[in-house]
C-alpha positions as CSV (number, residue, x, y, z in Angstrom):
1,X,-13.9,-12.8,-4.7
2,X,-10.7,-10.4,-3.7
3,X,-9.9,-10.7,0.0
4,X,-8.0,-7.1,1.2
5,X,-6.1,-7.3,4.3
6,X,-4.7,-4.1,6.0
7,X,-1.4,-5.0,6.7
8,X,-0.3,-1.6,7.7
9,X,-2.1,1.9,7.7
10,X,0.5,4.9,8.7
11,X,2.4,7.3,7.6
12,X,6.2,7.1,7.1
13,X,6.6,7.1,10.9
14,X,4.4,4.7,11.9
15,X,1.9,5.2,14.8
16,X,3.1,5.6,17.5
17,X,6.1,8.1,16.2
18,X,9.4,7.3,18.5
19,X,9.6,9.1,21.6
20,X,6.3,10.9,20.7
21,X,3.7,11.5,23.4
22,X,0.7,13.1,21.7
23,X,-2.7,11.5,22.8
24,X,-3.2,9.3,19.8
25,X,0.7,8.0,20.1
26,X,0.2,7.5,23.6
27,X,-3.5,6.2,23.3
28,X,-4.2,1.9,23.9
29,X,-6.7,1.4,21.8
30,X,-5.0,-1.0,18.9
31,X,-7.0,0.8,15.4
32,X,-4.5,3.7,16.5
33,X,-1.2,1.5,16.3
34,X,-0.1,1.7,12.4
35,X,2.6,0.3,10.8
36,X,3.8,1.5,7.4
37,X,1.1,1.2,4.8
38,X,0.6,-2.0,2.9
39,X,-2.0,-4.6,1.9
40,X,-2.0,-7.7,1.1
41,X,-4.7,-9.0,-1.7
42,X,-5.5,-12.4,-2.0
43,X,-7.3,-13.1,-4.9
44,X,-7.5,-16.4,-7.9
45,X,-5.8,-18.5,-5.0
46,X,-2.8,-16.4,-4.4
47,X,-1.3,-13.4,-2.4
48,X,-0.6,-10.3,-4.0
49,X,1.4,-7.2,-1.7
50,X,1.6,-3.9,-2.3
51,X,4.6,-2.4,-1.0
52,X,7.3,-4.0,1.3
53,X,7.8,-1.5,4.1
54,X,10.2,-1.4,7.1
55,X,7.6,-3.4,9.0
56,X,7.6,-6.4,6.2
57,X,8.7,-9.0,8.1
58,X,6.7,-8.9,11.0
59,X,3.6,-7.8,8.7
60,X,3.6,-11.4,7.3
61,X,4.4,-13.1,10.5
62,X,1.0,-10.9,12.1
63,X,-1.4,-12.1,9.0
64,X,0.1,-15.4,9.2
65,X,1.4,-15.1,5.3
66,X,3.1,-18.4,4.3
67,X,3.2,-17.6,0.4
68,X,3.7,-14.6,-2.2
69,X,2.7,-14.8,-5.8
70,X,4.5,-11.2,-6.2
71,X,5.0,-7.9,-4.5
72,X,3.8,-4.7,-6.4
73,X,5.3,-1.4,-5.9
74,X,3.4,2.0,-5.8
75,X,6.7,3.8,-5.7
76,X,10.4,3.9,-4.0
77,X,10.2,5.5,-0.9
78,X,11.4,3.9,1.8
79,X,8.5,3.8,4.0
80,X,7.4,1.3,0.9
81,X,10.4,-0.6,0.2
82,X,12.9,-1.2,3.1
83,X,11.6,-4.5,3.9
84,X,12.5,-6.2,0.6
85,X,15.4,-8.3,1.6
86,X,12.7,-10.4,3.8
87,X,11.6,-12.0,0.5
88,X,14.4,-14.4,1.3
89,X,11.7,-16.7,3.3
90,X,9.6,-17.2,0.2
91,X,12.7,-18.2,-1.6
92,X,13.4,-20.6,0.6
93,X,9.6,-21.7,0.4
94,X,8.9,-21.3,-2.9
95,X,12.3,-22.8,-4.1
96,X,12.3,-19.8,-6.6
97,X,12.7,-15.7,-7.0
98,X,10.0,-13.6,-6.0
99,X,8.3,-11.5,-8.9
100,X,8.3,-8.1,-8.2
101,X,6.9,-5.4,-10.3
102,X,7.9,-2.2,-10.6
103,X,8.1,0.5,-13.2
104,X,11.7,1.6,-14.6
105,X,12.5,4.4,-12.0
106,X,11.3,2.5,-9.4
107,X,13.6,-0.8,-10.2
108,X,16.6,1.4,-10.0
109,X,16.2,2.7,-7.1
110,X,15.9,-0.9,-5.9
111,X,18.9,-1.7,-7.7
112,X,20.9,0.9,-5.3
113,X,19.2,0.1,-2.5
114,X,19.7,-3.8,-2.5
115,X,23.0,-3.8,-4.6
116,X,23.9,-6.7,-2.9
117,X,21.4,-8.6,-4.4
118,X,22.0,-7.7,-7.9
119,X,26.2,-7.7,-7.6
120,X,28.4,-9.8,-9.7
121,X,29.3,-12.1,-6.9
122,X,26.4,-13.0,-5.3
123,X,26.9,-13.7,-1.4
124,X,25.1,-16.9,-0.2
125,X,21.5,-16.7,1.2
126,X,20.9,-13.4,-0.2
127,X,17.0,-12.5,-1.8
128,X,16.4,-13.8,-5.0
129,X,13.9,-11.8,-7.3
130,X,12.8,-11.6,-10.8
131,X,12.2,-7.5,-11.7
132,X,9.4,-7.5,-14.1
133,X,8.6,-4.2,-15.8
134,X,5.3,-2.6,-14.5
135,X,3.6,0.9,-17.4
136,X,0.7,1.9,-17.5
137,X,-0.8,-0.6,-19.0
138,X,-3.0,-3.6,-17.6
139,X,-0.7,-6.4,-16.5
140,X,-1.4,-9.9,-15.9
141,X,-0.5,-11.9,-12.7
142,X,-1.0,-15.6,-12.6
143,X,-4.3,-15.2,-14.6
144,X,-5.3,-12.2,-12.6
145,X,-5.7,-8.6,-14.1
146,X,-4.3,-5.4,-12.7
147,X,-5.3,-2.0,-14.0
148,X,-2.4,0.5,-12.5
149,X,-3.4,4.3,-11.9
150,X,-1.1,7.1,-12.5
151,X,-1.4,10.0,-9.5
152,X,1.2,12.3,-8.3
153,X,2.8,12.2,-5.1
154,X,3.6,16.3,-5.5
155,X,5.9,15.9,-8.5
156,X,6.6,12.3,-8.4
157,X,4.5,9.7,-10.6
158,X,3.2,6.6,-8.3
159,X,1.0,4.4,-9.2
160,X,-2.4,2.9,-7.5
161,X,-3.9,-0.1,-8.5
162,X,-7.6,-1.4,-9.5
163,X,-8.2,-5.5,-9.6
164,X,-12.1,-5.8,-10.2
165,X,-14.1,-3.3,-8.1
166,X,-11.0,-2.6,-5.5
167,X,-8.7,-0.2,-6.2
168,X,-6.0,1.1,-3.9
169,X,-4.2,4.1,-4.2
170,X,-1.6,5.7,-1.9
171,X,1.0,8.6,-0.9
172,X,-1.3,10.9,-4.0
173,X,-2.1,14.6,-3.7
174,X,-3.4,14.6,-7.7
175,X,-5.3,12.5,-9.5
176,X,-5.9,13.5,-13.5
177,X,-9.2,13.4,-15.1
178,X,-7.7,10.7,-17.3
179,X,-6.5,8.3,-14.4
180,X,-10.1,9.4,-12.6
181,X,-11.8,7.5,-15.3
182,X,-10.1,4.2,-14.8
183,X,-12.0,4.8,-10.9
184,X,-15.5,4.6,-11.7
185,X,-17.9,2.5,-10.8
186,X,-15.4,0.8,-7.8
187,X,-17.5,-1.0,-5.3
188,X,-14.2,0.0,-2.7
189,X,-11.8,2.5,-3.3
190,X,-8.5,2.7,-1.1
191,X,-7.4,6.4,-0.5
192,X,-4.8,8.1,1.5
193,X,-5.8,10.5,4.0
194,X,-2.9,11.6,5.8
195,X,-4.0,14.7,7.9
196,X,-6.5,17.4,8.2
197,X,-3.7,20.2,7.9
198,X,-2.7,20.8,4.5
199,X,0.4,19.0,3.0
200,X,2.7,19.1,0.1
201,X,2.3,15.7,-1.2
202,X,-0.6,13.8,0.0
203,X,-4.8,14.1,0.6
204,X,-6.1,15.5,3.2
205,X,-9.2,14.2,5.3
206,X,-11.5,17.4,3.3
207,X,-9.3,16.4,0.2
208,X,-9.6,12.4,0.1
209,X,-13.6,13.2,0.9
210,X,-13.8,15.6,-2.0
211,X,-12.2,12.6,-4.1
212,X,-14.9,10.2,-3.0
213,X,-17.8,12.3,-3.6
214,X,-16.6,12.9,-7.3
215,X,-15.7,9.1,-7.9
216,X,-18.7,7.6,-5.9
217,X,-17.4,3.9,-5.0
218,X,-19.8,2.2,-2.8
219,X,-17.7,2.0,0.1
220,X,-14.0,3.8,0.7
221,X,-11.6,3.4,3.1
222,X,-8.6,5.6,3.8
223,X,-4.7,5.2,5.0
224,X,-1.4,6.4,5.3
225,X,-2.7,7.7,8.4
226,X,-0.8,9.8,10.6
227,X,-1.0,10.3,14.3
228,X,-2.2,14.5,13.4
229,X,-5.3,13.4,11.9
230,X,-6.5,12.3,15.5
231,X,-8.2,9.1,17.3
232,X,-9.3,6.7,14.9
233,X,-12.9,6.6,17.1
234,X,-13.1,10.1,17.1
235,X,-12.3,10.7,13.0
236,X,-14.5,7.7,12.0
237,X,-17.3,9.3,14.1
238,X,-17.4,12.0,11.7
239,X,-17.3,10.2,8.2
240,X,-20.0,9.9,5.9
241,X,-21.6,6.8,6.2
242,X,-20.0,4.6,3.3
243,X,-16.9,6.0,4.6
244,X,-14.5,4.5,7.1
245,X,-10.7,5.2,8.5
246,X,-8.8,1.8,7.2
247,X,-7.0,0.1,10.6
248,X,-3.9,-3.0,10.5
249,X,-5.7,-5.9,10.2
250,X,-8.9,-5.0,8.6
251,X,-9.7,-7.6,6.5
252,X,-12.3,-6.9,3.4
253,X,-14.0,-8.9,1.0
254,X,-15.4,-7.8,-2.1
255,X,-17.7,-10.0,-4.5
């Protein structure tokens, strides 16, 4: 059993965007309030996150998160990785670093961004973390096994994730034949769908559609969601069947 929990479905920005006051920013209804996209996957008797976003912190205080096995990054924007230095109350916790995986680029990036934590004279009470090479290749985590997938984000390698019959992929305009492969036969498949305009770097709603009818998972469910593709009612509405818009706090359970 892999338990997925929605831990934030937007864009960059967030839903609402500051100071915006479209419809859907303005709108009450709580499936169109998104923080920045991340998941948490609890699975083998342990939580797994993807991505430690701006909203990190008060992400784990919302799903009531009181342990990490690791955090798993997709890529180094900052919309995925601002949050990081929040790690420090699983330290405290766990008595020990938090595991975070990361491929080369992405660790440097870190490296710059936190320097702090990784600086000769370490300040007292700052986050401790083990950086643990993440490739192409399947990885193991406590026991459990991770099969990454290479997409583009325009020119910029990121990489999704598959663990059994979920896989989750985000901020991807391209996926190769190649990668496509490691997608069949999914039971749910995690896509972003930013907007129904076209964009530069990430699937559209016609565009993440077009990927679910070639990979044909069972169910899919799609985020990164910003407040141009419209009301989350109103968007669902028109999906195909098997196919539904991802909202914080969805929580999923796949045998």
């Amino acid at each position: 059993m892999v338990k997925l929990t929605f831990l934030g479905t937007g864009t960059s920005q967030g839903v609402p965007i500051i100071a915006c006051k479209c419809p859907v920013c303005q709108s009450n209804n709580h499936k169109d309030k998104r923080l920045r996209s991340s998941v948490l996957i609890t699975v083998d008797g342990q939580n797994l996150v993807i991505d430690s976003g701006p909203d990190f912190r008060y992400q784990m205080l919302r799903a009531k998160v009181e342990n990490i096995s690791a955090i798993i990054f997709t890529h180094e924007h900052k919309d995925h990785t601002a949050g990081l230095d929040d790690i420090r109350a699983f330290n405290w916790v766990n008595k020990k670093a938090v595991s975070i995986y990361a491929e080369k680029r992405v660790q440097e990036s870190l490296k710059k961004e936190f320097s702090y934590v990784f600086a000769e004279f370490k300040y007292p009470g700052i986050p401790q973390m083990n950086l643990i090479d993440l490739t192409n290749e399947v990885f193991h985590i406590n026991g459990t096994s991770i099969l990454p997938i290479r997409v583009k984000h325009l020119k910029l390698p990121v990489y999704g994730f598959r663990i059994g019959d979920l896989a989750y992929i985000t901020d991807a305009n391209y996926i190769s034949p190649e990668e496509k492969e490691k997608l069949k036969g999914l039971k749910v498949l995690v896509l972003n769908a930013l907007r129904r305009e076209p964009h530069i770097s990430h699937f559209t709603l016609s565009e993440a559609l077009e990927v679910v009818r070639e990979l044909k998972p069972e169910k899919a469910y799609f985020t990164h969601i910003s407040h141009q593709l419209g009301f989350h009612d109103e968007v669902e509405a028109e999906l195909p069947d098997n196919v539904f818009l991802a909202y914080d706090q969805l929580e999923l359970e796949i045998d």
